[in-house]
VOGU-3710 file (C-alpha; in Angstrom, 3 decimals, decimal comma):
1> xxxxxxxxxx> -28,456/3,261/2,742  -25,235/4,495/2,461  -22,435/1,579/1,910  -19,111/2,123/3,385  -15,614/-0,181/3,134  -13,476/0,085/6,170  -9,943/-1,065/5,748  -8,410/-1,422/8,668  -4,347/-1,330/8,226  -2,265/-1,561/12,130
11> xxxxxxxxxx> -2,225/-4,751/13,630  -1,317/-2,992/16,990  -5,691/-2,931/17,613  -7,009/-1,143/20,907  -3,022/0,577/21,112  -3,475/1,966/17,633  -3,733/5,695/17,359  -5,186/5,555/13,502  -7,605/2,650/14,778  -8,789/4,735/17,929
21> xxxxxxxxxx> -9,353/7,692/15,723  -11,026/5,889/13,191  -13,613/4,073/16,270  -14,628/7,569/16,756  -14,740/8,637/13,338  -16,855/5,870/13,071  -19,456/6,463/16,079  -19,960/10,103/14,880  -21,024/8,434/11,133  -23,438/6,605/12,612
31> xxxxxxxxxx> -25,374/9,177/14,662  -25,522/11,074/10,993  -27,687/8,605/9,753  -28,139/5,309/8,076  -24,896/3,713/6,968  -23,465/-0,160/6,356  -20,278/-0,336/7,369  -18,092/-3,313/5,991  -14,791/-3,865/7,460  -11,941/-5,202/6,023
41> xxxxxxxxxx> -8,509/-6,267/8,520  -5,845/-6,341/6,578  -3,744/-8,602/9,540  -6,722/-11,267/9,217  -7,778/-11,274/5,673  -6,519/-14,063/2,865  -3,927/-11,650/0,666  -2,939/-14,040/-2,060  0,587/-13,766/-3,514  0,839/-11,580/-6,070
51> xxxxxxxxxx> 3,237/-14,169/-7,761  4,053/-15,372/-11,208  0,510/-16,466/-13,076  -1,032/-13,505/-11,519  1,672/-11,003/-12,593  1,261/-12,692/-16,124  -2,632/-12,811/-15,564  -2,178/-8,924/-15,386  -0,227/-8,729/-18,925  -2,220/-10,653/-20,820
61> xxxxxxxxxx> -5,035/-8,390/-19,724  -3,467/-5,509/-20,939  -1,963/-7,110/-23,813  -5,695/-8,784/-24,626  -4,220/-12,204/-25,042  -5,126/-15,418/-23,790  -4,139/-16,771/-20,076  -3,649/-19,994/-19,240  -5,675/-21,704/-17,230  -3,513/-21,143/-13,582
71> xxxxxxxxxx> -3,680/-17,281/-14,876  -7,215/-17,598/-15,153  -7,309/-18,961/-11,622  -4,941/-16,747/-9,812  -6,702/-13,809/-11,301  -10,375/-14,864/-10,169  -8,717/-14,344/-7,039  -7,921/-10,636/-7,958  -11,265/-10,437/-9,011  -13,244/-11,628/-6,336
81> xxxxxxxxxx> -11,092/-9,309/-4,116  -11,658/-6,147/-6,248  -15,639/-6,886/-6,494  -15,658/-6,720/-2,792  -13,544/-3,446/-3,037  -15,430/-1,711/-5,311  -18,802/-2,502/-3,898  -19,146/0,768/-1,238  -19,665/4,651/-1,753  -17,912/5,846/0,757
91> xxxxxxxxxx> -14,410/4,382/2,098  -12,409/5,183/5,787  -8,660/3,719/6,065  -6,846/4,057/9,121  -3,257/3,706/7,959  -0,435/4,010/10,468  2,911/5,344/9,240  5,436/2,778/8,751  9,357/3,990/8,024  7,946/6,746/6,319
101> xxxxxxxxxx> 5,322/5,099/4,011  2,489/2,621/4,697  2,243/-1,048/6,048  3,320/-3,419/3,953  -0,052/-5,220/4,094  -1,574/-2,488/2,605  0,562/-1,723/0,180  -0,648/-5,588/-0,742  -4,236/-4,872/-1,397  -3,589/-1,945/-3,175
111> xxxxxxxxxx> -1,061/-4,036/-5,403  -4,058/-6,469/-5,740  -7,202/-4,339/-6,466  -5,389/-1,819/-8,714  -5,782/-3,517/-11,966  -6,130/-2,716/-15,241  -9,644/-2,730/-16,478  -11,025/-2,795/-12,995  -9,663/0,370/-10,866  -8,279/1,459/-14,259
121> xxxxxxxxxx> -7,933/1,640/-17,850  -5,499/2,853/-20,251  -5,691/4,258/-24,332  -2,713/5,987/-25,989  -5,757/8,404/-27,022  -6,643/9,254/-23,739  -4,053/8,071/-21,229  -4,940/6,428/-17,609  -8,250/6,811/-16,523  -9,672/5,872/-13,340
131> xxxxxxxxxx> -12,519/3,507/-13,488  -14,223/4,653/-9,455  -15,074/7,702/-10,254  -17,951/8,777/-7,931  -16,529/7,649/-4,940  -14,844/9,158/-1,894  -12,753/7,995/1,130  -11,578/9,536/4,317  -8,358/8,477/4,947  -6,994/8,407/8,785
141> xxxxxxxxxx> -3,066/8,717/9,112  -1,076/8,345/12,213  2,421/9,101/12,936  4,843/8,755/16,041  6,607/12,418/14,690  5,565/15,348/13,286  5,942/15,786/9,230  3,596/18,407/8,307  3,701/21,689/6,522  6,796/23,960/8,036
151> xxxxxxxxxx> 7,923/21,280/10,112  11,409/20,876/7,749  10,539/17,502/7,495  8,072/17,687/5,079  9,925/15,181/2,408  10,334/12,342/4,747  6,104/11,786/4,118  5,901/9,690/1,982  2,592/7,778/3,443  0,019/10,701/2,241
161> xxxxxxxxxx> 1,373/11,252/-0,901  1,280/7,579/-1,630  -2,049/7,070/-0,625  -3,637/10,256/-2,129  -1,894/9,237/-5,409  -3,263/6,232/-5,758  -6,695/7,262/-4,882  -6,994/9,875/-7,417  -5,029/7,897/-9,838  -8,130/5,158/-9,641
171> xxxxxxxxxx> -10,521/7,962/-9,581  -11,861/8,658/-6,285  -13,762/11,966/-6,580  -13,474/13,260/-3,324  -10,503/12,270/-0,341  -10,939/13,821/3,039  -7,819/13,485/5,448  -7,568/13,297/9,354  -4,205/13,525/10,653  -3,042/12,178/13,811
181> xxxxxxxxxx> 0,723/13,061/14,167  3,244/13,388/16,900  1,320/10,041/18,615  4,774/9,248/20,506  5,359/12,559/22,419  1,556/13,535/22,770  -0,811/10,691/22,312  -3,777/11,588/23,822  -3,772/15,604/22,686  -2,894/14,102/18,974
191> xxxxxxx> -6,015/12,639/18,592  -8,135/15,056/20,322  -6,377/17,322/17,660  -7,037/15,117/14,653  -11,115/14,824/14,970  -11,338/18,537/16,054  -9,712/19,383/12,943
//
């Protein structure tokens, strides 16, 4: 059976145009077959501060020293988080445009699960390397304006780039996109539009 993480990223719920895209999204996965589908609300789920002993936590992983003992602690939190991360095949965000870029709760987790010698892993030989290789996402965007290709205002996206960046950067394999745009003028057509595409 076919595991899948759902991250959920708008707290706006039933008036959220990447949520409501994502429902159906969702429904048409599960006439395709057999999946588990996980799902992860960023607006009700225990984010711990990404504070001092987990910042240092962090360093003396990549340095390969020894933490202290509230280092040790802060990052089993990290740990735990990322083991329930990593543990799916396939992965569907809905992620809402906010000022340009993404929610600040999910810029969170990915501040939290994107840790050296768990997402990734770095050697002057080699350079970064992703450690998730093998698995792929769909990620559903929403935005109240327009900011595709020809639109001449291509360079105020900043939330795709972001997120494809740091997909590929921890090694996802394969990232499919469905774009819901211009969700303040034409809510309804936009995401009729974005699952037709």
């Amino acid at each position: 059976m076919k595991k899948i993480l759902y991250i959920e990223a708008s707290p706006r719920k039933d008036r959220s145009h990447s949520i409501n895209v994502t429902r159906k999204y969702i429904d048409k996965i599960q006439k395709n077959g057999e999946v588990e589908i996980k799902k992860i609300d960023l607006w009700n789920y225990d984010l711990p501060e990404f504070d001092g002993d987990m910042l240092n936590a962090k360093y003396a992983v990549i340095a390969g020293t020894e933490a202290t003992a509230e280092q040790n602690n802060a990052w089993a939190k990290v740990i735990d988080i990322f083991n329930e991360f990593q543990d799916a095949d396939h992965y569907i965000f809905s992620v809402p445009m906010w000022n340009f870029s993404i929610p600040y709760k999910l810029k969170h987790y990915i501040d939290i699960v994107t840790q050296p010698g768990l997402s990734w892993s770095y050697t002057p030989e080699d350079g970064y390397s992703g450690l998730m290789s093998g698995k792929e996402a769909t990620v559903i965007y929403a935005s109240g304006d327009g900011y595709g290709e020809g639109t001449g205002f291509e360079s105020y996206d900043l939330q795709k780039p972001y997120v494809t960046l740091w997909l590929t950067f921890i090694g996802f394999s394969k990232i499919d996109s469905i774009i819901a745009d211009r969700t303040l003028f034409e809510p309804e057509e936009s995401e009729k539009r974005a699952l037709q595409d």
